[in-house]
py3Dmol code that shows the C-alpha trace and the ligand (Angstrom):
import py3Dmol

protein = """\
ATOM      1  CA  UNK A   1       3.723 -19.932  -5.223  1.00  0.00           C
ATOM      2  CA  UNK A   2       4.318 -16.743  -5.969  1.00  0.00           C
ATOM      3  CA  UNK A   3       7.564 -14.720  -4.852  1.00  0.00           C
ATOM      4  CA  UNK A   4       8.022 -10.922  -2.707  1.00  0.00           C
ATOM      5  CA  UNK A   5      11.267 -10.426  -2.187  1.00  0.00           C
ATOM      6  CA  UNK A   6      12.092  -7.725   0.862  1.00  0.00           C
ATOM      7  CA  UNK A   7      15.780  -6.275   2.069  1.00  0.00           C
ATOM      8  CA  UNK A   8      16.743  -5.719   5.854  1.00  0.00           C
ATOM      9  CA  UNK A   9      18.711  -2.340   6.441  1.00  0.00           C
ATOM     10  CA  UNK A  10      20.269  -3.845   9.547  1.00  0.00           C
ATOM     11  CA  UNK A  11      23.619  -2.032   9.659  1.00  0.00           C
ATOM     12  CA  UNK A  12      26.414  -3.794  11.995  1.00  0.00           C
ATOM     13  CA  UNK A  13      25.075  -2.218  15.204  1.00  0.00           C
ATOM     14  CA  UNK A  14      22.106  -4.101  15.029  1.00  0.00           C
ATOM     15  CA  UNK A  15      23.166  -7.397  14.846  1.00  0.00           C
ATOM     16  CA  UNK A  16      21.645  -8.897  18.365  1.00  0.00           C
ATOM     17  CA  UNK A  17      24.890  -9.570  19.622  1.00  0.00           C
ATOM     18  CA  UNK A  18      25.602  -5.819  19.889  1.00  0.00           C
ATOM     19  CA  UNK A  19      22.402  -4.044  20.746  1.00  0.00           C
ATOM     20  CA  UNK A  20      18.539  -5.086  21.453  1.00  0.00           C
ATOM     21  CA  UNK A  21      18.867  -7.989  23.217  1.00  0.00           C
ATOM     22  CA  UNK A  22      18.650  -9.063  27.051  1.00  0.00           C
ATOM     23  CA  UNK A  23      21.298 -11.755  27.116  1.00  0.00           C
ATOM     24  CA  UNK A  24      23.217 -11.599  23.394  1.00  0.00           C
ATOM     25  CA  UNK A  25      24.168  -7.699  23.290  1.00  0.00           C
ATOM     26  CA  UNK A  26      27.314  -6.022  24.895  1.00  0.00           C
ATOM     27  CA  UNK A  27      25.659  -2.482  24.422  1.00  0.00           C
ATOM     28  CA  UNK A  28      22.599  -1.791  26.816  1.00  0.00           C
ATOM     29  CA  UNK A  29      19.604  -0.635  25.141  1.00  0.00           C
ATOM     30  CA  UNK A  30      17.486   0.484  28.059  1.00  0.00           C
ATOM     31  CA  UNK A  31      14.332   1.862  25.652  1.00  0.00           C
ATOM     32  CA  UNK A  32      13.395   1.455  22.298  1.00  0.00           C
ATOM     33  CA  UNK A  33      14.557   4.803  21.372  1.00  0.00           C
ATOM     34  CA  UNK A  34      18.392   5.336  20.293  1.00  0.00           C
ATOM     35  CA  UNK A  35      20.119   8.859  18.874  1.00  0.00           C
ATOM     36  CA  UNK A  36      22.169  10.158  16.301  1.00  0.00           C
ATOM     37  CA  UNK A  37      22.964   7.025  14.337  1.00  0.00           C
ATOM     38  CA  UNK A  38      25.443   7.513  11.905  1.00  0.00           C
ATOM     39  CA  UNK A  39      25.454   4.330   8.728  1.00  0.00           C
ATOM     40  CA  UNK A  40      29.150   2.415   9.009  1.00  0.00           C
ATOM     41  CA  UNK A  41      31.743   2.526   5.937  1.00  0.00           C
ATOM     42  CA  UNK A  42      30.622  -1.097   4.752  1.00  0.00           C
ATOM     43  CA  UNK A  43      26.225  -0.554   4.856  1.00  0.00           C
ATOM     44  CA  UNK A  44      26.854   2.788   2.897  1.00  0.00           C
ATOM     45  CA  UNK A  45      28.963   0.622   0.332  1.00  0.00           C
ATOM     46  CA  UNK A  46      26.656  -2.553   0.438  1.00  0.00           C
ATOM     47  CA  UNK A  47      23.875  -0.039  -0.333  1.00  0.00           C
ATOM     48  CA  UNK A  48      25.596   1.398  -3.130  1.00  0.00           C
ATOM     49  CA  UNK A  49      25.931  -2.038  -5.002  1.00  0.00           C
ATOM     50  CA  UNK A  50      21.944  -2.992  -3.463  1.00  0.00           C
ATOM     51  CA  UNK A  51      21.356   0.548  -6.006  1.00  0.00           C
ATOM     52  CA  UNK A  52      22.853  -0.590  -8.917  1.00  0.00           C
ATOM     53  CA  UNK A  53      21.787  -4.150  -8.594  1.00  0.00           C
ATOM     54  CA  UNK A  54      18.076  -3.009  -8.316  1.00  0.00           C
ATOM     55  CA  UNK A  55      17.855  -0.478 -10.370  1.00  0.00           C
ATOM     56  CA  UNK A  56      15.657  -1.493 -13.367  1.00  0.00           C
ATOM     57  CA  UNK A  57      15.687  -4.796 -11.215  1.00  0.00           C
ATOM     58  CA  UNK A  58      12.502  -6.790  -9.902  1.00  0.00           C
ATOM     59  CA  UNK A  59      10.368  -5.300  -6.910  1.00  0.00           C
ATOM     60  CA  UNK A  60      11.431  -5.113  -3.608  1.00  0.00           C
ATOM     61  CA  UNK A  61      10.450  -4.060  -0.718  1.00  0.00           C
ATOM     62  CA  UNK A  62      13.084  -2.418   1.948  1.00  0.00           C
ATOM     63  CA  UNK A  63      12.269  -2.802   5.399  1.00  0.00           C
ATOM     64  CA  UNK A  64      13.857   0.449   7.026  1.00  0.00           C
ATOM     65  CA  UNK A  65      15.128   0.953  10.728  1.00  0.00           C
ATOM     66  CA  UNK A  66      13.293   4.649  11.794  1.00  0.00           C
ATOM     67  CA  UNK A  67      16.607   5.633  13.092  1.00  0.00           C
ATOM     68  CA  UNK A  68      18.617   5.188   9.913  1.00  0.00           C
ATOM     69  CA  UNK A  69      16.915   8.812   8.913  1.00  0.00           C
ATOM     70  CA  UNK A  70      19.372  10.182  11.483  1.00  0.00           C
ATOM     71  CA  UNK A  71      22.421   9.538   9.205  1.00  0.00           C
ATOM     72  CA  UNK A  72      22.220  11.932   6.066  1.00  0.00           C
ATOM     73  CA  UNK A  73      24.619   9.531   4.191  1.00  0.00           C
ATOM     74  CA  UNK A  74      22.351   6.733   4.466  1.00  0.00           C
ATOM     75  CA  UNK A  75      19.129   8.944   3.706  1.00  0.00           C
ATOM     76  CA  UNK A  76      20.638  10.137   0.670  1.00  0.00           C
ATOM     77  CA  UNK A  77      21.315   6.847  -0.499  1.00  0.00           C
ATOM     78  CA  UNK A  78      17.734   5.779   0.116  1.00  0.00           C
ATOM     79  CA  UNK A  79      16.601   9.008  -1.453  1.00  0.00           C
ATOM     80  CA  UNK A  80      17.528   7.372  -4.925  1.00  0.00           C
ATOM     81  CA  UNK A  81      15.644   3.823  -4.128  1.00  0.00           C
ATOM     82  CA  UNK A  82      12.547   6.301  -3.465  1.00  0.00           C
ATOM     83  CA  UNK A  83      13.434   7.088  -6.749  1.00  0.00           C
ATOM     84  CA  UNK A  84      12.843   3.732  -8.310  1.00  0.00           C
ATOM     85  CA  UNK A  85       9.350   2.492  -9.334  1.00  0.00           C
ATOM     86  CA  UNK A  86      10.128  -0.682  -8.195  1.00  0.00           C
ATOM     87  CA  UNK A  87      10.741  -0.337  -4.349  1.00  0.00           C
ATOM     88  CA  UNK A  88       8.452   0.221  -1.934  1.00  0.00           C
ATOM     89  CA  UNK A  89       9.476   1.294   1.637  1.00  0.00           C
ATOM     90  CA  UNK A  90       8.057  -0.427   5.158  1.00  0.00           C
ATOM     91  CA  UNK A  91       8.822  -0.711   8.405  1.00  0.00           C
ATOM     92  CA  UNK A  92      11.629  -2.923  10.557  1.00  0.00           C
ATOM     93  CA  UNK A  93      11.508  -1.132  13.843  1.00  0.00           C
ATOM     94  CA  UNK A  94      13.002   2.246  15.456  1.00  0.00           C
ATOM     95  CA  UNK A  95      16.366   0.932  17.085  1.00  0.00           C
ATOM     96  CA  UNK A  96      16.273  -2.893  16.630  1.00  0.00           C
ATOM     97  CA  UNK A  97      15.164  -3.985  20.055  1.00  0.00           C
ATOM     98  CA  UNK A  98      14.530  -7.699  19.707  1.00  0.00           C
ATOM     99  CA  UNK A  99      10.784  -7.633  21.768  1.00  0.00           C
ATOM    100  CA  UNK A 100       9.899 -10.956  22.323  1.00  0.00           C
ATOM    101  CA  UNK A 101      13.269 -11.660  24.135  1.00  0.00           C
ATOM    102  CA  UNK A 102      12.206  -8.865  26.552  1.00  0.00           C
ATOM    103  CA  UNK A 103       8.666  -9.244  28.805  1.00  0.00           C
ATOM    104  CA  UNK A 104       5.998  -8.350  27.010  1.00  0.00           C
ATOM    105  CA  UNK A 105       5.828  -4.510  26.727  1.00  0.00           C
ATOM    106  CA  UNK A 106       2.312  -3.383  25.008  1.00  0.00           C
ATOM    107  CA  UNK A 107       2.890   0.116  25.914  1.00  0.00           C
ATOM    108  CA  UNK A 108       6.660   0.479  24.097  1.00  0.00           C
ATOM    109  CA  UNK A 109       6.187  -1.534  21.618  1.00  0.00           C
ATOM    110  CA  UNK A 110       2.679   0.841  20.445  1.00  0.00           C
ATOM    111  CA  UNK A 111       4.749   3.740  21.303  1.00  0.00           C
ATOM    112  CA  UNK A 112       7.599   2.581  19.632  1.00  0.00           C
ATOM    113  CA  UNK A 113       5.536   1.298  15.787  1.00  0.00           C
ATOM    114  CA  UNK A 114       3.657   4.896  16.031  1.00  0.00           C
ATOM    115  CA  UNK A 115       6.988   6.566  16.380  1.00  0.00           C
ATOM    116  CA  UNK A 116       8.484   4.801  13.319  1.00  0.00           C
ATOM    117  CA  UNK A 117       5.291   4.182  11.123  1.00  0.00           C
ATOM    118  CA  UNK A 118       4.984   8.207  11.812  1.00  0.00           C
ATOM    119  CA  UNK A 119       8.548   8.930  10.393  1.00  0.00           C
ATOM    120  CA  UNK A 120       9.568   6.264   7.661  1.00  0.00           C
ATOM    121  CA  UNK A 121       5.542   6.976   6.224  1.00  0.00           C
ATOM    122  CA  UNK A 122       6.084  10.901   5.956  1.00  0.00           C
ATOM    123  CA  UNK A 123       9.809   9.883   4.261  1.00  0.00           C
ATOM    124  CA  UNK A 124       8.739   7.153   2.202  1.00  0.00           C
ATOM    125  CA  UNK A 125       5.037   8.878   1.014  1.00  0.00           C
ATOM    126  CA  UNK A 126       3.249   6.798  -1.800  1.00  0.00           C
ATOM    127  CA  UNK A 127       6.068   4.615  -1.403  1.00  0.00           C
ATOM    128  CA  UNK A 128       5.171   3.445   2.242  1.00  0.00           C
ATOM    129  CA  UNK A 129       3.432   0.051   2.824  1.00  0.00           C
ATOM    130  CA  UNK A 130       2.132  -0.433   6.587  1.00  0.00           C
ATOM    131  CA  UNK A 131       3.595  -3.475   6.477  1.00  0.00           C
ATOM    132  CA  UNK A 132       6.563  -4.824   9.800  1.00  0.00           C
ATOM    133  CA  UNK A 133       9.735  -6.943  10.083  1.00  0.00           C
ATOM    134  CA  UNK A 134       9.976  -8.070  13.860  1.00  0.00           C
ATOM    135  CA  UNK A 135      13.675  -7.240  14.052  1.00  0.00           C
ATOM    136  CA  UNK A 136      15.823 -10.247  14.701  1.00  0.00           C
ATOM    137  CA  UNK A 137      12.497 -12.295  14.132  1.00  0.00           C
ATOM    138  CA  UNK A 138      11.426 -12.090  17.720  1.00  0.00           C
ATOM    139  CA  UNK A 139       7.878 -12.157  17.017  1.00  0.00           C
ATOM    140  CA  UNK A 140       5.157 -13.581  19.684  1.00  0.00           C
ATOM    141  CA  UNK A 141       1.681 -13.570  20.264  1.00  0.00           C
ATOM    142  CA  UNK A 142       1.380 -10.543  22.112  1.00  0.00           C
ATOM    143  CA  UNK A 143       2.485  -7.983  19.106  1.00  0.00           C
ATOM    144  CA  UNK A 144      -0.422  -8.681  17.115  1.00  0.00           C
ATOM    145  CA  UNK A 145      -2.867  -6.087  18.783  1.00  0.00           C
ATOM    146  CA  UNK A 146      -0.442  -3.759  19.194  1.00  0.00           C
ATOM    147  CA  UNK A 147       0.382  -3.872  15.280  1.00  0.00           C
ATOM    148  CA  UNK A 148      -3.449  -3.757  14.136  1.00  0.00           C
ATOM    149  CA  UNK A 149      -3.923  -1.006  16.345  1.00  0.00           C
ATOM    150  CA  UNK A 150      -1.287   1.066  14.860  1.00  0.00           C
ATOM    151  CA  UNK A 151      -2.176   0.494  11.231  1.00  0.00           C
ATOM    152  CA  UNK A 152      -0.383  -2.324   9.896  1.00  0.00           C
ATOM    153  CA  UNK A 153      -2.284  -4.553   7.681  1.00  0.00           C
ATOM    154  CA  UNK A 154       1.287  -7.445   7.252  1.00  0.00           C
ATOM    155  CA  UNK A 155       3.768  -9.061   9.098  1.00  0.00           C
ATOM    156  CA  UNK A 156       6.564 -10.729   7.919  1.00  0.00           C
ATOM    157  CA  UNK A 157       8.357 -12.131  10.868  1.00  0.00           C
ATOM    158  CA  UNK A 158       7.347 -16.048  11.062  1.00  0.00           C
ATOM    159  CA  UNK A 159      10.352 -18.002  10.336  1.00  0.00           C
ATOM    160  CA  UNK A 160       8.746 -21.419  10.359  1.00  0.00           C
ATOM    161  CA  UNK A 161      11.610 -23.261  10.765  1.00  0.00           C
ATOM    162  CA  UNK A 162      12.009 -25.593  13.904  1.00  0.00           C
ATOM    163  CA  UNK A 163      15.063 -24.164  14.968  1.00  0.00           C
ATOM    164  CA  UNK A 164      13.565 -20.752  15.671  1.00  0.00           C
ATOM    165  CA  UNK A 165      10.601 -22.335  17.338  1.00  0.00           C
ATOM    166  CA  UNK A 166      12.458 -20.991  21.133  1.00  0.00           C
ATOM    167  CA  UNK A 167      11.754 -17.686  19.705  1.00  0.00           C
ATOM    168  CA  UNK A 168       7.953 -17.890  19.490  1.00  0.00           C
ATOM    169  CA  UNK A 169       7.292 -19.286  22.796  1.00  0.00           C
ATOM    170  CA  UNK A 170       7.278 -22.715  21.665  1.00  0.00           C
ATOM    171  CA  UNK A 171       5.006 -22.318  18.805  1.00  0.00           C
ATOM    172  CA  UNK A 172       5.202 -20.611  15.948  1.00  0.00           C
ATOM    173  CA  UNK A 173       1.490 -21.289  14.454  1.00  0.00           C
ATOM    174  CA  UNK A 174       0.404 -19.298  17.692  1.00  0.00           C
ATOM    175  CA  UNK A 175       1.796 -16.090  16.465  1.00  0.00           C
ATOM    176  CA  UNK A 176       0.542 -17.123  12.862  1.00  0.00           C
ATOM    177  CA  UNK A 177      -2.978 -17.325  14.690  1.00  0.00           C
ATOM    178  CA  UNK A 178      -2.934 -14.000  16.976  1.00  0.00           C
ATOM    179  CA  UNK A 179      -1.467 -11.941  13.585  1.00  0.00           C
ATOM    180  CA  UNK A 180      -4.657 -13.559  11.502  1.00  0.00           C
ATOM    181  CA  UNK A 181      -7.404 -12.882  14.332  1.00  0.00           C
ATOM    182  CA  UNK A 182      -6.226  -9.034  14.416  1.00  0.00           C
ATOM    183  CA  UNK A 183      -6.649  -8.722  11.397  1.00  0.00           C
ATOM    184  CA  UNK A 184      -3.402  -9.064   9.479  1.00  0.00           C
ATOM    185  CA  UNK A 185      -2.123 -10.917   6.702  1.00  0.00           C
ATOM    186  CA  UNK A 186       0.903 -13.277   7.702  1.00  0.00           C
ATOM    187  CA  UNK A 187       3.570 -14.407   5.089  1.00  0.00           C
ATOM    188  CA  UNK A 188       6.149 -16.269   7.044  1.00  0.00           C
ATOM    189  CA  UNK A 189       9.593 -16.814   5.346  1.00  0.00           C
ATOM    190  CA  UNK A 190      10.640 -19.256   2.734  1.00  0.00           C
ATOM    191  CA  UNK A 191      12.473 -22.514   4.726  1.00  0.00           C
ATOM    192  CA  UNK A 192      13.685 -25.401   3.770  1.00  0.00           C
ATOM    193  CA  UNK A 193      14.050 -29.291   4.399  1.00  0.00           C
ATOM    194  CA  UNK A 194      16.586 -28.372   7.078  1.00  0.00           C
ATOM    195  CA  UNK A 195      15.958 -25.239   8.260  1.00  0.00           C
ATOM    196  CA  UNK A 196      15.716 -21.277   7.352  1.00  0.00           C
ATOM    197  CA  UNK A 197      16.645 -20.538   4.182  1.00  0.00           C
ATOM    198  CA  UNK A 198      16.329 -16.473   4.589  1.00  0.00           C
ATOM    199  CA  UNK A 199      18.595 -13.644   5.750  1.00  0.00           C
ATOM    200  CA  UNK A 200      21.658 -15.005   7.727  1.00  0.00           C
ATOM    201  CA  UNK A 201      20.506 -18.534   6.543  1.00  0.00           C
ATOM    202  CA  UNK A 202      21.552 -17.598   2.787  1.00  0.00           C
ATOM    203  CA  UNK A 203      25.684 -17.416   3.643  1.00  0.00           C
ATOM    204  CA  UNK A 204      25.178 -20.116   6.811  1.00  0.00           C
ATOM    205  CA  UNK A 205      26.427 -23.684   5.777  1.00  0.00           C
ATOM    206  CA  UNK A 206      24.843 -25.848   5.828  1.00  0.00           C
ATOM    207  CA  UNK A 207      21.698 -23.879   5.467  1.00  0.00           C
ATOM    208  CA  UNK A 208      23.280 -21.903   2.265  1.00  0.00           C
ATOM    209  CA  UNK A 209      23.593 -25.048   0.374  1.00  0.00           C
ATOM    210  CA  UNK A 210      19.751 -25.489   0.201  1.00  0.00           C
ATOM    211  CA  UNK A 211      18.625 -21.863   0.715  1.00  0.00           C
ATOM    212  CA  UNK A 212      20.135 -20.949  -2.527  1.00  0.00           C
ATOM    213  CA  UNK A 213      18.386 -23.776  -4.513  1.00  0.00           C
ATOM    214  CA  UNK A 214      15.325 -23.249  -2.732  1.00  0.00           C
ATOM    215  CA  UNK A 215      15.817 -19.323  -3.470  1.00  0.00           C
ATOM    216  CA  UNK A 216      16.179 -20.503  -7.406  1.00  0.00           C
ATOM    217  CA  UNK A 217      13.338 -22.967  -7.642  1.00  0.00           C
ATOM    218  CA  UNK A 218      11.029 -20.008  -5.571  1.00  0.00           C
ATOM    219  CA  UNK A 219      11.842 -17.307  -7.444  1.00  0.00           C
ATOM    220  CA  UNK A 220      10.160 -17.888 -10.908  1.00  0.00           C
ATOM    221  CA  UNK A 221       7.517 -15.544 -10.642  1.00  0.00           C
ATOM    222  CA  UNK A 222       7.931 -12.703  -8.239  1.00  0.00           C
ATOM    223  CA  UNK A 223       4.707  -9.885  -6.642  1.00  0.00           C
ATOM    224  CA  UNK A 224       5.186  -6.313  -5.188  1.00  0.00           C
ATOM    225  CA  UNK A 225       1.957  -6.920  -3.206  1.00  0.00           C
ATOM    226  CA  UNK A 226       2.005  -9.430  -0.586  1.00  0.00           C
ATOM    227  CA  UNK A 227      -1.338  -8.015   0.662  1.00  0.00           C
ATOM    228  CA  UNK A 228      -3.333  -9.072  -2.307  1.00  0.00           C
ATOM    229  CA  UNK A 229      -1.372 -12.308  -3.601  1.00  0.00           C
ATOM    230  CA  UNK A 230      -0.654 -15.663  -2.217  1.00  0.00           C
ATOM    231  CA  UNK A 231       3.060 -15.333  -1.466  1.00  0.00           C
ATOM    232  CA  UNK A 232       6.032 -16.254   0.341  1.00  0.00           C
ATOM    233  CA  UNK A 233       8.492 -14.258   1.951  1.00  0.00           C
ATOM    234  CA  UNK A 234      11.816 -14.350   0.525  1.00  0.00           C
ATOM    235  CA  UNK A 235      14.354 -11.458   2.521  1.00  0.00           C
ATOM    236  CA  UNK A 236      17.786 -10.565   2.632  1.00  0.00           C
ATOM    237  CA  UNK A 237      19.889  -7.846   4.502  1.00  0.00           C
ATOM    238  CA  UNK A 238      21.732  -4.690   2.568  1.00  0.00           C
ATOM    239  CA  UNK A 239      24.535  -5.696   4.087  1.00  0.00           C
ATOM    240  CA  UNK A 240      25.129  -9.089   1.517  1.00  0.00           C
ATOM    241  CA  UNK A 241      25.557  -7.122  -1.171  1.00  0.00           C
ATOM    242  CA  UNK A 242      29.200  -6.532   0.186  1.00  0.00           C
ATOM    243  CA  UNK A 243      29.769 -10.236   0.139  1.00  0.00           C
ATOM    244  CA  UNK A 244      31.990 -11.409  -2.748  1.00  0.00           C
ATOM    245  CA  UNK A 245      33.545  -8.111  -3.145  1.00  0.00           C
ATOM    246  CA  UNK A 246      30.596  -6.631  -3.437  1.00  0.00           C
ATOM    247  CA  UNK A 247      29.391  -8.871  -6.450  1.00  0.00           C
ATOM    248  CA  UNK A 248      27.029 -10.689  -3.975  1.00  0.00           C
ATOM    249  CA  UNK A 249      23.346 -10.663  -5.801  1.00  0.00           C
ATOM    250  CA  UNK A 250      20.651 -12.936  -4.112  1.00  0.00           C
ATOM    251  CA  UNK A 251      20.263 -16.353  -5.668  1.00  0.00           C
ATOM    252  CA  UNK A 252      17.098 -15.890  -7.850  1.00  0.00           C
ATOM    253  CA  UNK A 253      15.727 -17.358 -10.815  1.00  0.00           C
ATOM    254  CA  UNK A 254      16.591 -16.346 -14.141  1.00  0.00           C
ATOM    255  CA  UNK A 255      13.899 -15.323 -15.560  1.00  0.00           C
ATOM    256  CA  UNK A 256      11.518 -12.776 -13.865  1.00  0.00           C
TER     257      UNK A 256
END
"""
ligand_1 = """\
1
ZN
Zn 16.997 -6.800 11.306
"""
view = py3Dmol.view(width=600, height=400)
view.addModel(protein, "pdb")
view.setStyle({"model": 0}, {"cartoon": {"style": "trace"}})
view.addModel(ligand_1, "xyz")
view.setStyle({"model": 1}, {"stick": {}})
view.zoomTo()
view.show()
């Protein structure tokens, strides 16, 4: 099956155990909505090496956080993957809030994908893909209508793995179902034998050891349009490019 690989901006903040979530974070998030973000030291510098390894690289799509436009050292870095014929830009939430580990919220999450389909789309122009990233993959049933309503036409936020299945209520095939019946196009991430084998799952042992050769063997023949081609999600986060002293690349095939 065919490949579309898609970046996370997810700067430290936004790691759950920090911000967005009821029981995980030490900082309160009390709306969706959060101010004056400013990009740390080591995203700026993880998206510097993210530029040079893309550039005349294979497609990708970057799913932005709507508040990253706050920080004019971040936007200017983004300004040259606009640049780039090869990226397209979509949408991974305002602020990071993890919904589906909140109650269900209909009227903040539509205010909250309006708010950030409304600003990365004006940034991002032909560029822009209504297309969302549940951050922290808490996806569930309930965000489908919501989605469709405000434009999007894909989700990528299945993880069908059964160690995430707590996150979807039980059942991830539910979500798959709701996102389907509303009209969108579903392409859940790439897992393995044992377990994810996308974002965190790439540097996790033991989940590394086969997410990079499952990575390898997936990666053969890779689409910039997940709408319109069978595909598979394979994702990673800016921030792994500052692995390895900043020599981190993601574990693809050679040829493309
Ligand atoms: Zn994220």
């Amino acid at each position: 099956m065919t490949a579309w690989l898609s970046v996370d901006t997810d700067d430290e903040i936004h790691l759950p155990s920090k911000r967005g979530h009821p029981h995980r974070s030490s900082m309160s998030m009390p709306t969706w909505h959060t101010e004056n973000y400013r990009a740390s030291t080591r995203l700026l510098n993880a998206t510097d090496r993210f530029i040079e390894w893309v550039r005349d690289g294979p497609k990708v799509t970057v799913f932005l956080i709507a508040e990253q436009l706050d920080c004019p050292e971040f936007t200017q870095r983004l300004d040259q993957l606009l640049a780039m014929p090869n990226i397209l830009i979509a949408c991974h939430g305002w602020g990071h809030r993890c919904w589906s580990a909140w109650p269900e919220d209909v009227a903040g999450f539509s205010e909250m994908l309006a708010a950030a389909r409304d600003r990365i789309s004006v940034y991002a122009g032909s560029s822009w893909r209504p297309w969302f990233r549940a951050p922290g993959g808490y996806v569930a049933s309930w965000m489908a209508g919501p989605l469709a309503a405000a434009g999007f036409r894909l989700d990528s936020s299945v993880n069908p793995s059964r160690w995430v299945n707590r996150k979807m209520g039980g059942d991830w095939s539910q979500v798959q179902q709701s996102m389907e019946q509303c009209g969108l196009i579903e392409r859940p991430w790439l897992t393995t034998g044992i377990g994810p084998a996308c974002g965190p799952a790439l540097s996790l042992f033991p989940f590394s050891l086969f997410a990079n050769r499952a990575w390898r063997n997936h990666s053969d023949s890779i689409t910039s349009d997940p709408t319109t081609e069978d595909s598979i999600a394979l994702y990673w986060h800016l921030l792994d490019h500052g692995r390895k002293s900043g020599r981190w690349e993601p574990p693809l095939a050679r040829i493309q």
